[in-house]
C-alpha positions in Angstrom: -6.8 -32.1 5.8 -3.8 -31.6 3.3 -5.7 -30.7 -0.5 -4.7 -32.5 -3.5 -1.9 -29.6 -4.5 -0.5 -30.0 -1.1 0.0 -33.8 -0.7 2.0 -33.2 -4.6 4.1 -30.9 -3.2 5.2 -32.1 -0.1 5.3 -35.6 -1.6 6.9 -34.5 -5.0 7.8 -30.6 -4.8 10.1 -30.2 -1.6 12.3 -33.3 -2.2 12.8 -31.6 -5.7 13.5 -28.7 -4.7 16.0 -29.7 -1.7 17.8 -32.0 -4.2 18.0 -28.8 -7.0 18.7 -26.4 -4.1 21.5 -29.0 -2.7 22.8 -29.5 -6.4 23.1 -25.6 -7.0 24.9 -25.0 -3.8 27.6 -27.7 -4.5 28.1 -26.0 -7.7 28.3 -22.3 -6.5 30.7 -23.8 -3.5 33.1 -25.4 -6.5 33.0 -21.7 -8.2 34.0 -19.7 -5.3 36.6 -22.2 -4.4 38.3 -21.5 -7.9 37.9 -17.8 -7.2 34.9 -17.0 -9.0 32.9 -13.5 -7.7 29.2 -13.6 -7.5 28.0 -13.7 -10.7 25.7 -11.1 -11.6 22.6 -11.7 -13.7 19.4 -9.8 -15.6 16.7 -11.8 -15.4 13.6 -10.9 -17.3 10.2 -9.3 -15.5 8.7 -12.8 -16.7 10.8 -14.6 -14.8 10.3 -12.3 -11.4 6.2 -12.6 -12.1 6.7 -16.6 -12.1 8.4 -16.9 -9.0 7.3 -13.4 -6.8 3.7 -13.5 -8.4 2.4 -16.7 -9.0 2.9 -16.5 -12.5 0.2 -13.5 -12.9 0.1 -10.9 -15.7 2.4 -8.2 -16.2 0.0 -5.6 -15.6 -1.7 -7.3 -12.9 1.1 -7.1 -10.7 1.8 -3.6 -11.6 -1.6 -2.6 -10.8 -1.4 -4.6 -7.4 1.7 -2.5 -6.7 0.6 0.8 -7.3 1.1 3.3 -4.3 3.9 0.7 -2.4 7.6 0.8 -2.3 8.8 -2.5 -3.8 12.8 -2.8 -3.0 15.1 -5.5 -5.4 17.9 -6.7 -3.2 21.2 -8.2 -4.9 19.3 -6.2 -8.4 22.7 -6.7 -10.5 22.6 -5.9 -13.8 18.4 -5.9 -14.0 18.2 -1.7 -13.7 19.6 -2.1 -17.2 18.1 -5.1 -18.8 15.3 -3.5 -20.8 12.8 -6.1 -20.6 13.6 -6.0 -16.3 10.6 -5.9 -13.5 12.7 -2.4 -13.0 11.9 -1.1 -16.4 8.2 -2.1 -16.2 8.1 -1.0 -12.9 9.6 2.5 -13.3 7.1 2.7 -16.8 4.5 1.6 -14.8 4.9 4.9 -12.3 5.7 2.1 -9.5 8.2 2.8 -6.8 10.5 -0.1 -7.4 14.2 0.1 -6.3 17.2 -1.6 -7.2 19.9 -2.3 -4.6 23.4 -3.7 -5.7 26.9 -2.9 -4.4 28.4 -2.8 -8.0 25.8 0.2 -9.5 27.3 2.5 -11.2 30.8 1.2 -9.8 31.7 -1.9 -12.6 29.1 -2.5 -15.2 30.3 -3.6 -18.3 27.8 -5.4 -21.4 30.1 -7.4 -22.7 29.6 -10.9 -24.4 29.7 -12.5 -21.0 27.2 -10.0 -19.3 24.7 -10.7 -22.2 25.3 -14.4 -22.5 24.7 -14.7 -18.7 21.7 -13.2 -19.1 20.2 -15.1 -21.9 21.2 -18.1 -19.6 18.9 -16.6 -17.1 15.9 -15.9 -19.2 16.7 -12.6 -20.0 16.8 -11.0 -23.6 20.4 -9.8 -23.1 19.6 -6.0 -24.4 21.5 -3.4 -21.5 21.2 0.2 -21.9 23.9 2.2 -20.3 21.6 5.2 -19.0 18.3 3.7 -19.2 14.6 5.8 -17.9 14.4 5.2 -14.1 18.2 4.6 -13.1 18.2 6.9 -10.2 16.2 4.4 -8.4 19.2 1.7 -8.7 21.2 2.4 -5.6 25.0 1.7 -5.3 24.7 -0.1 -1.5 24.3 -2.9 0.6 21.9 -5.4 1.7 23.0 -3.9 5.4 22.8 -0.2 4.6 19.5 0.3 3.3 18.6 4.3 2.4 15.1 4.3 3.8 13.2 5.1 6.8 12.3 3.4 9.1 9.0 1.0 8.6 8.9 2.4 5.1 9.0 -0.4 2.7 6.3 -2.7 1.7 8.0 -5.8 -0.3 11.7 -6.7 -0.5 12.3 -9.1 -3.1 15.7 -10.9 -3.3 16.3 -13.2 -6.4 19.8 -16.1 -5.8 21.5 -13.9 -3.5 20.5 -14.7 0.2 21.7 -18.6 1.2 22.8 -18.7 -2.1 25.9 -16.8 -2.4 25.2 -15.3 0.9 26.0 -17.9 3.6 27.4 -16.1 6.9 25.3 -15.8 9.8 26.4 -12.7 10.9 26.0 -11.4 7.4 22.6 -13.1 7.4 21.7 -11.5 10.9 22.4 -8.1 9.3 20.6 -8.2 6.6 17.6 -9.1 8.2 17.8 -6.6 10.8 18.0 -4.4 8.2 15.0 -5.9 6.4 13.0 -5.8 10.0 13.5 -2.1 10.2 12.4 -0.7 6.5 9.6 -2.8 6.5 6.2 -1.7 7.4 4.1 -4.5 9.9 2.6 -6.6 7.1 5.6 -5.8 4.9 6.6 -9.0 3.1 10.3 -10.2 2.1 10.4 -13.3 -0.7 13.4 -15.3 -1.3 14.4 -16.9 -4.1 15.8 -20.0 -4.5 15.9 -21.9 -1.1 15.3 -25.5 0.1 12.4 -26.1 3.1 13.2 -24.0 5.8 13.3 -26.8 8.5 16.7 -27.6 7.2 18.4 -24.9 8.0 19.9 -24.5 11.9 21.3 -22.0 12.7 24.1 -21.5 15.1 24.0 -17.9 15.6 21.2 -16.9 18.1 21.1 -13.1 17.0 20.2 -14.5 13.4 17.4 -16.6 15.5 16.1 -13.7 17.3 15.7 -11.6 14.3 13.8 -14.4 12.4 11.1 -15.1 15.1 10.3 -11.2 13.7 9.0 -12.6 10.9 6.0 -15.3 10.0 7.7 -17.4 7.6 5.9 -19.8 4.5 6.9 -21.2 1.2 5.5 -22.5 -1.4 7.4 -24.7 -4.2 7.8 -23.2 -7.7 7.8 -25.6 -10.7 9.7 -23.6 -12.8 10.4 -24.7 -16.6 12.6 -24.0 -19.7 11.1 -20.8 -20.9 11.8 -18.4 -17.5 15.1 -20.1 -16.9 13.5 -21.1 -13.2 15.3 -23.6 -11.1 12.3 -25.7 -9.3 13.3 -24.7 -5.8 10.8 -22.9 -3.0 9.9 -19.7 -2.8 10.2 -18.4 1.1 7.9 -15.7 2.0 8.4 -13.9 5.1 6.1 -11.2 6.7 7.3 -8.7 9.3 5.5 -8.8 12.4 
């Protein structure tokens, strides 16, 4: 029997989500039709703890994350955002990695870099060499620089099914994912509608997700994180 939370969010949640997922696609699509690059954000540790976390306290998850290797795919400009999950993280003495193919390669904190960040619920502040930055690898979601079953948690914030479509791209990347992670290891994706409305045409891509035990759970969002409602997709290696 379905509880009480459960009957609101598959009767109220999901169909909110799928419409803001739906409405957020058609406007990315627009963008890249006039030419327009991925747009690379900061968002603020808050906003990682409300949608990777379950909203728990800073130091909570820093505690829970002690002793694991916690891997930020698609970081962009959050290795230099000082109130990041990667600043707390690397304060914290917590393995945490950023991965983005422009580290290091164009950065610029400009008005547009900072407003964009505000936008996102970050406070806009970048420093150019900040504590930590050896941890923010210049690669690719497909290239990965770790061992094999190595990595507990991959987290990937408006990057997979958001700007990244292709299913051979997608296959990759979750190859890749498959082979860091440790059995147990978990990957979380944020945003994406309910999974049962994606089908997918490529059958490596299908082989390479039956890997993985796949849930979500819808987030709520709100104002103050800058937090689309959408669902959050967990998926745990095999």
């Amino acid at each position: 029997m379905k509880s009480h939370t459960d009957i609101l969010e598959y009767t109220f949640g999901r169909p909110v989500a799928n419409l803001s997922f739906s409405m957020m696609q058609h406007y990315i699509h627009s963008a890249q039709k006039r030419g327009v690059g991925m747009m690379h954000t900061a968002r603020s540790f808050y906003a990682y703890r409300k949608v990777f976390y379950q909203g728990r306290p800073g130091s909570v998850v820093l505690s829970q994350l002690q002793d694991k290797r916690i891997v930020d795919v698609g970081c962009g400009y959050t290795p230099y955002a000082d109130d990041s999950m990667f600043s707390a993280a690397h304060e914290a003495g917590v393995e945490f990695y950023g991965v983005d193919p422009l580290i290091r390669t164009d950065i610029r904190f400009g008005f547009r870099e900072r407003a964009l960040a505000r936008a996102t619920g970050g406070s806009g502040h970048f420093r150019a060499d900040p504590p930590g930055i050896e941890k923010a690898l210049c690669t690719t979601a497909q290239q990965l620089p770790f061992h094999d079953q190595s990595v507990d948690e991959i987290l990937c914030s408006y990057l997979l099914f958001v700007w990244i479509e292709d299913e051979n791209t997608l296959a990759d990347i979750f190859d890749e994912f498959r082979r860091v992670l440790r059995p147990g290891g978990l990957v979380k994706i944020f945003p994406l509608h309910e999974w049962h409305k994606d089908q997918f045409k490529n059958s490596r891509l299908t082989r390479v997700l039956h890997s993985f035990e796949i849930k979500q759970r819808f987030i709520l969002g709100g104002p103050l994180s800058r937090v689309m409602p959408s669902m959050l997709t967990q998926m745990t290696r095999r």
